[in-house]
DODRENPA-183801 format. One record per residue (C-alpha): residue in one letter; x, y, z. Coordinates in nm, 2 decimals, always signed. Layout:
N
{"A", {X, Y, Z}},
...
END
This chain:
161
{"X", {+9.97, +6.25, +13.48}},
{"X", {+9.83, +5.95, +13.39}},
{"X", {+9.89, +5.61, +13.17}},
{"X", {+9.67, +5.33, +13.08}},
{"X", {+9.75, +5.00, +12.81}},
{"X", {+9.84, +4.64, +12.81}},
{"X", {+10.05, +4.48, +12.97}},
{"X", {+10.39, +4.30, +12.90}},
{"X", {+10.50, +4.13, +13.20}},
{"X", {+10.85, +3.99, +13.29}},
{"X", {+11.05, +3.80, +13.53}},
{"X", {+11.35, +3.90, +13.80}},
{"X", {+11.70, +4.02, +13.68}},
{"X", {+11.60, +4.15, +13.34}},
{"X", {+11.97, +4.31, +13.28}},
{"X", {+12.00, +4.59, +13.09}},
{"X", {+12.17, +4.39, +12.80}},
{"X", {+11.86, +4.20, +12.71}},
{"X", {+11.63, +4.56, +12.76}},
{"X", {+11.88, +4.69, +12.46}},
{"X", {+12.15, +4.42, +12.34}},
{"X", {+12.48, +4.58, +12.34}},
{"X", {+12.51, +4.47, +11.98}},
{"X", {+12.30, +4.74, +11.84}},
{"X", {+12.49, +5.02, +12.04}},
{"X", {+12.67, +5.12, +11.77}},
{"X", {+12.42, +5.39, +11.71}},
{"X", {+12.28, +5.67, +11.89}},
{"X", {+11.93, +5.68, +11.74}},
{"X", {+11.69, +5.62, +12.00}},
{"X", {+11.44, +5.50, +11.71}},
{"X", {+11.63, +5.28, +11.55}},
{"X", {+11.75, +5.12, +11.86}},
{"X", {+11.41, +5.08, +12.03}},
{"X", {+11.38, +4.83, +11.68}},
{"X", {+11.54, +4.57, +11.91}},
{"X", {+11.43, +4.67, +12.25}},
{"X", {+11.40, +4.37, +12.46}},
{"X", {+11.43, +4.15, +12.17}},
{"X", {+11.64, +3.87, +12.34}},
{"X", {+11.35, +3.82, +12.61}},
{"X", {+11.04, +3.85, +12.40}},
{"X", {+11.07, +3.92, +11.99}},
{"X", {+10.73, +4.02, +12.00}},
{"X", {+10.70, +4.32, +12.19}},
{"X", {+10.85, +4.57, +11.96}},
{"X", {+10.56, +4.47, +11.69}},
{"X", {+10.29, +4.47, +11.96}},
{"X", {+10.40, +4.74, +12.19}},
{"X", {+10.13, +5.03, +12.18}},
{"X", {+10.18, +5.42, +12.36}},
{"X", {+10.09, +5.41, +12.68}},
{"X", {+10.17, +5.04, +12.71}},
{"X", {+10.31, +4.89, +13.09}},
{"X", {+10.60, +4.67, +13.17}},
{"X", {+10.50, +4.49, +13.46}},
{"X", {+10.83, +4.30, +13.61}},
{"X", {+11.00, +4.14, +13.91}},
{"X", {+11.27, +4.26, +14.11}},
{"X", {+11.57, +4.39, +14.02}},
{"X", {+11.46, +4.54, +13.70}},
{"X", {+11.78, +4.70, +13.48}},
{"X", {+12.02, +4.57, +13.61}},
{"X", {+12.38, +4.50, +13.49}},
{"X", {+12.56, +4.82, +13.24}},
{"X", {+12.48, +5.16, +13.39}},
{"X", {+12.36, +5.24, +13.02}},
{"X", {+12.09, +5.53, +13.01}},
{"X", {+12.00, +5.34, +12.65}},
{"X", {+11.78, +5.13, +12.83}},
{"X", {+11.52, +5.29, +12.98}},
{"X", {+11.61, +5.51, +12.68}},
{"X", {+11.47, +5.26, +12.42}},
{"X", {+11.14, +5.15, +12.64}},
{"X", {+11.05, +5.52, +12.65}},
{"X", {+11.12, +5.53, +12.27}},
{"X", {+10.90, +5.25, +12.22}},
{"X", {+10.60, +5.40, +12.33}},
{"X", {+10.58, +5.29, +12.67}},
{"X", {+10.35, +5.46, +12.95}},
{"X", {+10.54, +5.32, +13.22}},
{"X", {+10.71, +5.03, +13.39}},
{"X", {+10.62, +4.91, +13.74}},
{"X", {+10.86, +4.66, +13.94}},
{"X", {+10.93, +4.51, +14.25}},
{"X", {+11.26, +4.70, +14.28}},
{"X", {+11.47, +4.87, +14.02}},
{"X", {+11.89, +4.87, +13.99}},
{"X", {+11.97, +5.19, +14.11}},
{"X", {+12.12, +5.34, +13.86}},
{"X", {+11.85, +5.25, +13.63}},
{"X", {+11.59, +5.44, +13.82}},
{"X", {+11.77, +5.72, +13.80}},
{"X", {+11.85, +5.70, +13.43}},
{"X", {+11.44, +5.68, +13.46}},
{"X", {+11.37, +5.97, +13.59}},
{"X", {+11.65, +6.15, +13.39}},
{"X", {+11.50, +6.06, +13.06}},
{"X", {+11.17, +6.09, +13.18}},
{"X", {+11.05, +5.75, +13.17}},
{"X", {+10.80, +5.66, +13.46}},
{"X", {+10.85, +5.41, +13.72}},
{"X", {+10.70, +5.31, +14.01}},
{"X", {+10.82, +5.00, +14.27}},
{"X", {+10.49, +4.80, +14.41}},
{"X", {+10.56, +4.45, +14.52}},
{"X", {+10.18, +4.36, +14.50}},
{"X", {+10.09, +4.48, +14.16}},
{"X", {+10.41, +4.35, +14.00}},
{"X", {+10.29, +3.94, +14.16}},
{"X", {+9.95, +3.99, +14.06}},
{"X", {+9.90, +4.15, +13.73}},
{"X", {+9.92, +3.90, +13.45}},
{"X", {+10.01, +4.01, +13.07}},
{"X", {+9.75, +4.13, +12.82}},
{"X", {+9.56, +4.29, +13.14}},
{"X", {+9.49, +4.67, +13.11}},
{"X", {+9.65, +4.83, +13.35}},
{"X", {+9.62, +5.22, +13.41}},
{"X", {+9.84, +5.44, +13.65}},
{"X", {+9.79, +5.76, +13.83}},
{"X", {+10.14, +5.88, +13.87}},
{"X", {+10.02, +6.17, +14.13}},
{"X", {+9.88, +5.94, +14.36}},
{"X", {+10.01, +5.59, +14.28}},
{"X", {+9.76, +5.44, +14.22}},
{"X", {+9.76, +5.11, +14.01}},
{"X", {+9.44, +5.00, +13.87}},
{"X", {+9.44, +4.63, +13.73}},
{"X", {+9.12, +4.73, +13.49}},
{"X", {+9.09, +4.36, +13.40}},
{"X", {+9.03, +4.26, +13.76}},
{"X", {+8.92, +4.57, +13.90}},
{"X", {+9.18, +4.57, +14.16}},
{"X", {+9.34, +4.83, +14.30}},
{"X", {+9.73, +4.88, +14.38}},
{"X", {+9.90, +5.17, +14.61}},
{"X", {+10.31, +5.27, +14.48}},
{"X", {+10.49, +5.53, +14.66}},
{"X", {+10.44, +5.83, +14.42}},
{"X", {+10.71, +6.06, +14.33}},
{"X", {+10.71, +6.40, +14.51}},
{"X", {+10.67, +6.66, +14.31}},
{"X", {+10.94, +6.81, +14.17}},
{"X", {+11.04, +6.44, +14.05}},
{"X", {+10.71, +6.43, +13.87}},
{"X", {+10.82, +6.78, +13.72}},
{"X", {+11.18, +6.61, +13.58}},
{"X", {+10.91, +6.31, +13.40}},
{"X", {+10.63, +6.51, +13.28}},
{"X", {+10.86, +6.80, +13.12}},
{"X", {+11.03, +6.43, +12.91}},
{"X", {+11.36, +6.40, +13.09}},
{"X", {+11.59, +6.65, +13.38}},
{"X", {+11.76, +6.80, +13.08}},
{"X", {+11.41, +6.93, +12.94}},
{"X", {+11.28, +7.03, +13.27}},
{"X", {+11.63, +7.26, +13.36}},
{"X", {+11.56, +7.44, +12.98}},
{"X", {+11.22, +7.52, +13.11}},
{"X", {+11.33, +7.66, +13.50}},
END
């Protein structure tokens, strides 16, 4: 499984209220709340967001509510995957359980600017930095975790055994 696009690059402690502002969690509709998906931090990445795109942030990414909306809406928004420093805990496990792809790699996440191209190889983790040509190693997920996000979430991957 791989993923390649721009990237949209953020700073430490982005909370899980600026990923999805509680305000529009009067819905359930993951499209219409990936609308406003990390609207309060940058209004322009809902209109320029592209599949396969990266989120490229510091450390403690999604913190704050234990809301599964979050990683939710970035998923929803087209997004390939999102690599940090270090997540919140409990949003790398609403992650995985949505399917959304994550990887942790201190390296990549100082040196990768935005509007680079960026692609991943989740079975390896491997980060390529096209743009610079550099190379980046994550911690890959083991396999059956891999399974849960290429099957699009732990729910999806139970229905299919």
């Amino acid at each position: 499984m791989n993923t390649q696009g721009t990237v949209f690059k953020y700073p430490d402690n982005v909370d899980t209220d600026v990923i999805i502002p509680a305000r529009y969690l009067n819905t359930s509709d993951a499209q219409e709340l990936a609308k406003h998906c990390m609207e309060d931090i940058d209004t322009e990445f809902v209109k320029k967001v592209q599949p396969g795109d990266i989120m490229v942030a510091g450390w403690n990414f999604g913190c704050g509510s234990s809301r599964e909306h979050a990683p939710l809406v970035i998923k929803t928004c087209g997004t390939g995957c999102v690599i940090a420093k270090s997540f919140a805990r409990i949003f790398y496990r609403n992650a995985i359980n949505i399917g959304l792809p994550i990887l942790e790699c201190e390296a990549a996440a100082d040196e990768i600017e935005a509007g680079h191209q960026v692609s991943v190889d989740f079975d390896t983790g491997i980060i390529t930095d096209v743009t610079t040509g550099k190379t980046y190693q994550a911690q890959p997920f083991p396999p059956f975790i891999q399974n849960i996000i290429s099957k699009g979430g732990l729910l999806a991957s139970l229905k299919e055994g």
